[in-house]
N, C-alpha and C positions, 0 to 999 in steps of 0.2 A: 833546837831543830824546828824546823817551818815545814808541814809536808802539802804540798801542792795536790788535788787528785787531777787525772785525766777526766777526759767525757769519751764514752764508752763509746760515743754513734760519730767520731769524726776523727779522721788525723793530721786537721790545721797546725802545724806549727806556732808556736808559742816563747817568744820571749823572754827572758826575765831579766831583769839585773836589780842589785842592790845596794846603793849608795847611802855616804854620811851622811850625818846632818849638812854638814858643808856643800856636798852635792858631788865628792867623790866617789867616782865605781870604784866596789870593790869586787865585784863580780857580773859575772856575765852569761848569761845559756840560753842555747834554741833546744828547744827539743820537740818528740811528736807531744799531741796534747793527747794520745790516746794510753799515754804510761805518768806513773804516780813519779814523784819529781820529790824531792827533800833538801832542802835548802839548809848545812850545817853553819850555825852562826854561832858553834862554842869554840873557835882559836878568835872571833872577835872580840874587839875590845869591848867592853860596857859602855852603854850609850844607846842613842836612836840613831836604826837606820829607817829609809825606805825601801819598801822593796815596790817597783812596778813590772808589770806583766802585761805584756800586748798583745792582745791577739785577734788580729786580722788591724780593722781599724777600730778595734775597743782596748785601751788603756787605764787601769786599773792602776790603782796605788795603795800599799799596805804599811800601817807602822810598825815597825820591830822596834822592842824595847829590849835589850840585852840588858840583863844585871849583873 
């Protein structure tokens, strides 16, 4: 589990997806950025993904290691 928090003072919409290593999405969501968000990555396989998250025109990139 990944849990994302909001920012209490805005409700910019937000991004996310998270692809393989290969560069396949495996998922996808908009949501407000003013609610806590949870990204469940236990039916995924073992492996790295990326997760990226946009928001507005800042683009953020995280590793996920699944064991």
């Amino acid at each position: 589990m990944y849990k994302l928090h909001g920012e209490k003072s805005g409700n910019e919409k937000i991004n996310f997806s998270v692809t393989d290593i290969n560069g396949k999405k495996i998922s996808n969501k908009i949501y407000s950025g003013t609610d806590d968000q949870t990204i469940d990555i236990t039916n995924y396989s073992s492996g790295i993904y990326l997760l990226q998250i946009q928001k507005g025109n800042n683009l953020f990139t995280e590793k996920l290691i699944k064991l």
